[in-house]
N, C-alpha and C positions, 0 to 999 in steps of 0.2 A: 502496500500500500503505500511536455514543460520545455520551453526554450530558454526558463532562466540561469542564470548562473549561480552556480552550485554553492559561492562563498560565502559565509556569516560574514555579519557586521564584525569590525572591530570592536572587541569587546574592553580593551585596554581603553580606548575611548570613554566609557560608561562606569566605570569602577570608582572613582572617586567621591566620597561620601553618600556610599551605595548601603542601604539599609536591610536590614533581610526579608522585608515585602520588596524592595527595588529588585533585591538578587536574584526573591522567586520570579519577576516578573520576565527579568533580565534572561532568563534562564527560559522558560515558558517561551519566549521569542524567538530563541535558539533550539529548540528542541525539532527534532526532525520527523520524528514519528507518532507522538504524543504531547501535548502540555500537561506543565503539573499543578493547574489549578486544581484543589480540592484533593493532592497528594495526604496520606494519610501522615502523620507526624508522631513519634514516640518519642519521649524523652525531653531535656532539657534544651536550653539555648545559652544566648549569652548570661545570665546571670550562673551559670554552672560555674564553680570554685575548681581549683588546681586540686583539692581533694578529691570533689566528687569526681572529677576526669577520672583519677585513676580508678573508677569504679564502672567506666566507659558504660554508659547508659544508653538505652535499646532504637534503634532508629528502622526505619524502613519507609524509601526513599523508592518509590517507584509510580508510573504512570497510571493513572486511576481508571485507565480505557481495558481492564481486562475485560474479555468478551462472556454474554453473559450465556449462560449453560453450555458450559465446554464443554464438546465432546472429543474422543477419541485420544489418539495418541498417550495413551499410555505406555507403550511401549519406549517411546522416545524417552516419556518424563524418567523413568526407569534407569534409561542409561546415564542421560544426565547425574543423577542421582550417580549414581555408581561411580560414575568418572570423574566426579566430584567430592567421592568419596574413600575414594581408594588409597588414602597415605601418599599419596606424592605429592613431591612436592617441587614447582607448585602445581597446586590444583587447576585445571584446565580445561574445559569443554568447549568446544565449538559446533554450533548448530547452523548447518546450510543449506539451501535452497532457493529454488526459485524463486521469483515474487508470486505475495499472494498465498504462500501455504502455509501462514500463520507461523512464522520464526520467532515473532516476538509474542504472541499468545499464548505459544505454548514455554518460550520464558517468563513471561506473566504469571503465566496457571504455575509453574515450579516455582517463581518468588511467594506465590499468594500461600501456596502449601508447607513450605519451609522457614514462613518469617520467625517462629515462637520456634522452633528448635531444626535445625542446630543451629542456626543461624543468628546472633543478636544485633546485626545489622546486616540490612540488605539497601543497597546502591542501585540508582540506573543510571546510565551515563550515555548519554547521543555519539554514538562513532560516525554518524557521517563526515563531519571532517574533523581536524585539526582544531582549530576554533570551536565545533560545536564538544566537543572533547574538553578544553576548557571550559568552555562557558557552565559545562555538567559540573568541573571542579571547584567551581566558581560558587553554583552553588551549593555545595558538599560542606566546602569551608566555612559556609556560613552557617552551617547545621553545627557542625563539631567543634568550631573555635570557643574562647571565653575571651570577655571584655582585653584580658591583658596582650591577648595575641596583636601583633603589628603582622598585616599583612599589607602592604603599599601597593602590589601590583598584581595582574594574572597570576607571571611567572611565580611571586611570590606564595598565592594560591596554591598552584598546583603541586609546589615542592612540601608545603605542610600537609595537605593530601596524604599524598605519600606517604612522609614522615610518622605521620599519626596514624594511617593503618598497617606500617610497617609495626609497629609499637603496640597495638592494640593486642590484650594475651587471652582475648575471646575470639571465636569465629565469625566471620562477614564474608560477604556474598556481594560481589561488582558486576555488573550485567554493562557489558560492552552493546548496545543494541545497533543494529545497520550497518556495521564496519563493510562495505559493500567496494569501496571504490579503493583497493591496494593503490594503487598508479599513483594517485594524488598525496596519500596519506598511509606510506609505508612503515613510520616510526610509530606505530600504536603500544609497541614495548614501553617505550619512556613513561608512557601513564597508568602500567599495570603495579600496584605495590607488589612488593615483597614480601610475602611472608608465609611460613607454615601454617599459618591460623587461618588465611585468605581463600576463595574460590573465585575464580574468573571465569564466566558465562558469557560467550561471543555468539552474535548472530551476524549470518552474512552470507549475501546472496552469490560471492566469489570463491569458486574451486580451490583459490591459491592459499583461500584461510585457512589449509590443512599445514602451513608451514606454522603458526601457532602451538599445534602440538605436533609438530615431524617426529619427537620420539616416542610419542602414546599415541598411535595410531587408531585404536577404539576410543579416545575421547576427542575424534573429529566424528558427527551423527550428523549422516546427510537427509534431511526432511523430504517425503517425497510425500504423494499423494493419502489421503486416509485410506482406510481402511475399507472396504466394503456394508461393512453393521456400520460404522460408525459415520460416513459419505451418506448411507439412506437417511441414520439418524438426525445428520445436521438439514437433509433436505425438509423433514418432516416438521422438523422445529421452526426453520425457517420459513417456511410454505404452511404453516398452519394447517396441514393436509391430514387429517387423522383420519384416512380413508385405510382398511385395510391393504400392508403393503405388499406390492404389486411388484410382478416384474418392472413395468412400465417404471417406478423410482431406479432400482437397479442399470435400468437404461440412460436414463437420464445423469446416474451420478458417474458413469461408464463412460459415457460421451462426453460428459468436462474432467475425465481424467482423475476423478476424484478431487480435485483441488477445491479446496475450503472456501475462496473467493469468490469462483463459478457458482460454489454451490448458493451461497451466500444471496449473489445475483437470482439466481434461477428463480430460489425460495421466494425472495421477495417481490418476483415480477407473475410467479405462480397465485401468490397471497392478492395482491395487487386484483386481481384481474378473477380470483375466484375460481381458478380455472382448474380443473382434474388432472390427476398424473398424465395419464392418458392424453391427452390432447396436446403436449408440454413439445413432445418432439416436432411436432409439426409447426407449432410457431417458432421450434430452433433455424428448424431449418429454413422458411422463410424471413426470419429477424434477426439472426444469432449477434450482427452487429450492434443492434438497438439493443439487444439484452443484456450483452459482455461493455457496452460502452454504459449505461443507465447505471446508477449510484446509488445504492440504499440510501435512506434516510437514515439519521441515527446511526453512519455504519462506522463499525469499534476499525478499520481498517483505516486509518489516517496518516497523512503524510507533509513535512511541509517544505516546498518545492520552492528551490534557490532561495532569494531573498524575501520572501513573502512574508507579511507577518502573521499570520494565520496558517492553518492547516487545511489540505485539502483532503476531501474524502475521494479514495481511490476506488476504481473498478479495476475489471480485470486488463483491457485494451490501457490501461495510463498502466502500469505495472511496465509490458512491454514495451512503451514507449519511453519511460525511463530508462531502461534494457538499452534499448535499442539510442537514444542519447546520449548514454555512456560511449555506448560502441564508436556512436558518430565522434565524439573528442577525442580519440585515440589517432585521428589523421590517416594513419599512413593506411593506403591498403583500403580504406574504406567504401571508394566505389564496390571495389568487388565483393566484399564480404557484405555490403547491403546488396548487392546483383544475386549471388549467390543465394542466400537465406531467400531472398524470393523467388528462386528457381525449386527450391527444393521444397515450397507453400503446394508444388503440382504434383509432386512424387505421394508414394504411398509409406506415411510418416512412421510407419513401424520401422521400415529398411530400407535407408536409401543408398543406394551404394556410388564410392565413387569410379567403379567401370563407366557408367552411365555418361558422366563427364569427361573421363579416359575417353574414350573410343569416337566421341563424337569429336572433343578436341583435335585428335591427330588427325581427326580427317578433313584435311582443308578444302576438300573439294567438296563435303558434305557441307561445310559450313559458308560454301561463298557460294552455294545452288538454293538455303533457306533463307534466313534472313542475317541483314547484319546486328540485330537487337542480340545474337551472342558469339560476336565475334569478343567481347569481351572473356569468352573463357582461353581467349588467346594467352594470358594474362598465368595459364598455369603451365605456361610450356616455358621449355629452359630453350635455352639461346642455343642449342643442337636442334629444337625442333621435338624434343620431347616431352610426357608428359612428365610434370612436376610436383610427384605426390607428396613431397616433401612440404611444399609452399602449400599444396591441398593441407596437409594436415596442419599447418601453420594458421590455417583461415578457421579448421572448422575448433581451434583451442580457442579462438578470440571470441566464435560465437559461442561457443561452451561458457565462457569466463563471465560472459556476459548474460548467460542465464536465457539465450534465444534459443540453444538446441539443447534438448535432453541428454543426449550421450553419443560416443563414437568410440570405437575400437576396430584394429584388424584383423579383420577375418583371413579365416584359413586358406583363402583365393588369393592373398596378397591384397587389398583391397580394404578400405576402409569403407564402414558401414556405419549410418549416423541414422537417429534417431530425432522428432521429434516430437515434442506433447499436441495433442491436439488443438487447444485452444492456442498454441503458436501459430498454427496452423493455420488458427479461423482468423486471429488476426492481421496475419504476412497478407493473406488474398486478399482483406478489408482493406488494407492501406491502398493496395494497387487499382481500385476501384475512386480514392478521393481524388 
């Protein structure tokens, strides 16, 4: 859950006889995925004494949009749990996924489950950038400081952060949420404390966030779609359909891949409209863009796009269009990997192979007797005239990274096979149509 740009305000601007309604507000402005008005609060503030600190009092510091009757994913909360829990040190988990499949929901539902034990502080911190990374510590410090503390600046901020959960000889919990965009904001170390007493909770829609924990390989949990019980249940809930269930739900949660978002949409255009299971496929298939483009009211899926001051509530088609904007910043290479991705909206999204590409490339007589719309896959051939599956596989990691193709690996024909979700799918064709 835009053509602005991505950066926060300078927040070193705004700090000077900043109050802790200024910090929360300050912060609320800065936040990427949630504001923390009506954040729940435990414990002291500034009047806390250099005694009571060391008795470090209970905090839990998180976004108040958890969604409301969560279903599924148990499985996941589990691991989490586990890899969180497991004596190393430190503690690490990374949960990734596509947009839309509830990354931070189902960090939410593990914060909301684990605030009163083991846990006596729990943190959430904005990873979309740099900036909004501060602006989280910005407001942290103003949770756990006492009158006597001198903090002058950000930097000043962030290093008591630190220092003080470094020092803390109880358990806490930091929720890195959105760390999505490595390229920009690759130093995300520098703001994780140190300590055995810590656990760190990263969400993020980038494959690369498995370099996080490169040596615990089981506490990188890649989020994919629900569950089948659990996809009928969120459509039923959502769709207010209490009709006995039917293949006909099965179908419909089948065709968006199971993704929590879709489902999210569907329910609500279902409810809306009063309409039967039954009948649900047939307006997909005539409207699927009105219905993956259309916005819940009230939806927990919120996001807030470059310098906005406010949040926007997301569908499923804005998800891959910030995908798909990331990808556009990256420059180089970009015609073709937006050519490409829309070449393979025609394939049949389970297996697309790249012989397909192969064999029509080398054939130059094939490609200057159709049209010239793909002499562009000229573009994978090496300067001998050959094919260049090297540079293929080069295209289809940037679309991976960027959360537009499901998967790719090579098969046993030498040939690389990619995959991808179907609501990708519905949205590559929809663009091509504006």
């Amino acid at each position: 859950m835009a053509s602005s740009s991505r950066e926060t305000p300078n927040i070193q601007q705004h700090i000077s006889g900043l109050t802790v309604t200024d910090g929360a507000r300050l912060f609320a402005g800065t936040n990427n995925t949630t504001n923390y008005h009506g954040t729940v609060y435990l414990g002291h503030r500034n009047n806390e004494t250099r005694q009571s600190r060391e008795q470090t009092p209970s905090y839990y510091e998180i976004p108040n949009h958890r969604v409301d009757g969560f279903v599924g994913q148990e499985d996941i909360l589990k691991k989490i749990d586990k890899a969180l829990s497991d004596g190393s040190d430190p503690r690490y988990a990374v949960l990734q996924g596509m947009g839309g499949q509830g990354k931070s929901q189902v960090a939410l539902e593990y914060c909301r489950r684990k605030k009163d034990s083991p846990y006596s502080a729990i943190f959430w911190v904005d990873a979309t950038t740099e900036n909004s990374v501060k602006g989280s510590f910005q407001f942290i410090s103003e949770r756990i400081k006492v009158e006597t503390d001198y903090l002058p600046n950000i930097d000043a901020r962030v290093a008591f952060v630190l220092r003080m959960l470094t020092s803390w000889t109880v358990r806490w919990l930091m929720v890195f949420d959105n760390y999505d965009d490595l390229g920009t904001f690759p130093n995300i170390r520098n703001f994780i404390p140190q300590s055995g007493l810590g656990a760190i909770l990263v969400t993020s829609r980038h494959p690369d966030s498995n370099a996080l924990v490169i040596n615990q390989s089981s506490h990188f949990l890649q989020l994919s779609g629900l569950e089948e019980s659990a996809a009928v249940a969120l459509l039923v809930q959502q769709s207010q359909t209490y009709e006995f269930i039917s293949e006909d739900a099965k179908k419909i949660v089948e065709r968006l891949g199971c993704h929590p978002l879709a489902i999210t949409q569907a329910g609500a255009y279902i409810r809306k409209r009063k309409l039967p299971l039954c009948e649900f496929m047939g307006h997909y298939k005539r409207r699927k863009k009105i219905i993956l483009e259309s916005t819940p009211q009230l939806s927990h899926y919120r996001k807030r796009l470059g310098n906005a001051e406010g949040e926007t509530s997301l569908n499923v088609f804005t998800t891959w269009e910030l995908s798909f904007q990331q990808l556009q910043s990256e420059a180089s290479e970009i015609d073709v990997k937006a050519k490409l991705l829309t070449l393979l909206a025609f394939f049949d999204e389970k297996d697309i192979s790249e012989q397909f590409f192969a064999g029509f490339s080398t054939n130059q007589e094939q490609i200057s007797e159709s049209t010239k719309l793909l002499k562009w896959l000229n573009a994978f051939r090496s300067a001998k005239g050959k094919w260049d599956s090297d540079f293929f596989e080069d295209v289809l990691i940037c679309l991976r990274d960027s959360s537009l193709l499901q998967a790719f690996a090579r098969g046993l024909d030498g040939f690389y096979h990619a995959s991808l979700h179907p609501l990708i799918k519905d949205w590559d064709l929809s663009i091509q149509t504006r």
